[in-house]
Every structure is written in structure tokens, then in C-alpha cells.
C-alpha positions as CSV (number, residue, x, y, z in Angstrom):
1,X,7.4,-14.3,-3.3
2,X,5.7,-11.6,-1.2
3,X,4.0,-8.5,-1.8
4,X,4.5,-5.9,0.8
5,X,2.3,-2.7,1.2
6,X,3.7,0.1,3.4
7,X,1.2,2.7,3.9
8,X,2.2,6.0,5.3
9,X,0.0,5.8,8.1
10,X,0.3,4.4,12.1
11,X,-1.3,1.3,13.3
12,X,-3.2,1.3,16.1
13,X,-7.5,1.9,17.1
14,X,-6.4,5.4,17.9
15,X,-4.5,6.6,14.8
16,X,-7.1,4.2,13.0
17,X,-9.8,6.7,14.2
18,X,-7.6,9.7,13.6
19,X,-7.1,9.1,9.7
20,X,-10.7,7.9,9.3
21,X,-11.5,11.6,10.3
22,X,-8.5,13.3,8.7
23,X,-10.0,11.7,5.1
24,X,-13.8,12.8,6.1
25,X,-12.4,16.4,6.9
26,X,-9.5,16.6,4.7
27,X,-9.2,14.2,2.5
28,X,-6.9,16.5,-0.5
29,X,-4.3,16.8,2.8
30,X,-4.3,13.0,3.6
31,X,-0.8,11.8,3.2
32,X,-1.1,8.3,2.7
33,X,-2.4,8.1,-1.5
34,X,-2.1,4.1,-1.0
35,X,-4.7,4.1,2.1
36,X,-6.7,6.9,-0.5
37,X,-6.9,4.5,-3.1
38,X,-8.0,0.7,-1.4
39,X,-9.8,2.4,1.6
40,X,-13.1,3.8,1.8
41,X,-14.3,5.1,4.5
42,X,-15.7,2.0,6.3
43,X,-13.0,-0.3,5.3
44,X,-11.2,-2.2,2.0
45,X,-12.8,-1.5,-1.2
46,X,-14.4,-4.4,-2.7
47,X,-12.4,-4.2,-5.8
48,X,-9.4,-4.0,-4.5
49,X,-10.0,-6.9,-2.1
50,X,-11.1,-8.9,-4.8
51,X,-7.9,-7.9,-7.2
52,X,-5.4,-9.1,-3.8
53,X,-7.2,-12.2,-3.3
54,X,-6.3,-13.0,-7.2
55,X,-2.6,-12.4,-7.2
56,X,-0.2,-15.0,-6.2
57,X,2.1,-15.3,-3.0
58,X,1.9,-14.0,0.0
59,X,0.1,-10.4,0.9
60,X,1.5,-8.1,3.9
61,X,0.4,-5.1,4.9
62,X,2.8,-2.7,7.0
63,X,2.6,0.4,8.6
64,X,5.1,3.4,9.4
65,X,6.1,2.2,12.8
66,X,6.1,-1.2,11.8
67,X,8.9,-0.3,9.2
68,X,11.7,-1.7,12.2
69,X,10.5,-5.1,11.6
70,X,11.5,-5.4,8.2
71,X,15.1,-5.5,6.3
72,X,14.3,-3.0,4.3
73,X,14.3,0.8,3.8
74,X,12.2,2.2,1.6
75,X,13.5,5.8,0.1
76,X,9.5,7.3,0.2
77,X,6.1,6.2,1.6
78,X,3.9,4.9,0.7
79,X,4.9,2.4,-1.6
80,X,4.7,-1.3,-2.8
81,X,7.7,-3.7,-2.5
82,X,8.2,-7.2,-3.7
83,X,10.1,-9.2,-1.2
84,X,11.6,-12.4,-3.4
85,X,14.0,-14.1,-0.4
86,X,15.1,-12.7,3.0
87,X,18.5,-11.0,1.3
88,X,16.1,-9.2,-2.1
89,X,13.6,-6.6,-1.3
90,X,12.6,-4.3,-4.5
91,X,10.3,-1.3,-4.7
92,X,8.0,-1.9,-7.6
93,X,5.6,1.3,-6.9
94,X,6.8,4.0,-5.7
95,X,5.4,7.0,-3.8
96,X,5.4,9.2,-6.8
97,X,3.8,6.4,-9.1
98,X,1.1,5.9,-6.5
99,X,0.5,9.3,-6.4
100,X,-0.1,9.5,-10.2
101,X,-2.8,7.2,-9.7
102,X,-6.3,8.5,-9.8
103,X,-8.4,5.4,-8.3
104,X,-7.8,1.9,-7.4
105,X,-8.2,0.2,-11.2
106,X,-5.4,2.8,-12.0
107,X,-3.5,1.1,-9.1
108,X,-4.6,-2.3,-10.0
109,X,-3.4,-2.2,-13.7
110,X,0.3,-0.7,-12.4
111,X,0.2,-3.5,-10.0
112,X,-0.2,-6.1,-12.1
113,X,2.1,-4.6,-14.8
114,X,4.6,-4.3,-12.6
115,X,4.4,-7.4,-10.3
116,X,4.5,-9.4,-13.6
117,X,8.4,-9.2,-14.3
118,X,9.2,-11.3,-10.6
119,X,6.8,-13.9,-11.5
């Protein structure tokens, strides 16, 4: 079983830098609520890292343009799937439901409610 984040951002140093200073100027017009909630601005909350390195399975991280690479097409981003073979890939958080969260240990509690039916 995998977990697989899909923030609505682009990798890269470049756009890295870019949304760093799009949430220290603008953070109410940042578009990615998942990179809102486990991001600070000078990397991974502790929490949050703490809560992934609990969970079972394996953890993957994707971004925008890395969305080619998987079998999958998410309806909205950002969002959390659960990937349980090659052929089953199910959105258990979607954008809206991320964006109803107001901090990470909001996130953290759907997570786990959620991710709990698949295991």
C-alpha cells in the first residue's frame, strides 16, 4: 500500500524559490492548501514529519508536472491518494476536504480517518 501526496505546485530549485516567496508575500493566494498545511517556511513541519514517519507503507510525494508518471488522474489538486496495486488508485482527500482544513492536526486526524478503511 502507498500513500501518494500530489501538491499543486512544480518541482524544481526555481519554482521551489518562487512558492517560498509567493507564501511570505501572499500566503491567502497560495494555491497549493496541502504545501500550506505540512510546510513552513523553511521546510516540513515537525509534526507532520513525525505523523508520516508513523503510518504504514510506502510515502510518495508528487508534484504537478510529475502527474505523467503516474496511472492516475486526479479530478482536483491538491489531493491525497492511496495507491493499493498498479491497476487501484483512490482519492481519499480531496482538494475541497483539504481545503476545509485549518492546520496540519486537522489534516492529520482526516488522514488517519480516512487511510484506516484500506488497512
Amino acid at each position: 500500500m502507498e500513500l501518494i501526496f500530489i501538491y499543486n505546485a512544480h518541482s524544481g530549485k526555481i519554482n521551489t524559490l518562487i512558492d517560498f516567496t509567493h507564501k511570505m508575500v501572499s500566503p491567502n493566494t497560495y494555491q497549493c492548501q496541502l504545501c500550506s498545511l505540512t510546510y513552513g517556511n523553511f521546510g516540513m513541519k515537525k509534526d507532520w514529519k513525525d505523523f508520516l514517519n508513523e503510518l504504514d507503507g510506502k510515502i510518495t510525494f508528487l508534484y504537478q508536472n510529475q502527474l505523467p508518471n503516474l496511472n492516475y488522474t486526479p479530478s482536483q489538486i491538491p489531493c491525497i491518494l492511496v495507491k493499493i496495486n498498479d491497476n487501484n488508485i483512490q482519492e481519499i482527500i480531496s482538494t475541497k476536504e483539504l481545503n476545509n482544513c485549518s492546520n496540519v492536526f486537522d489534516l492529520m486526524k482526516l488522514l488517519k480517518r480516512n487511510y484506516k478503511s484500506f488497512l
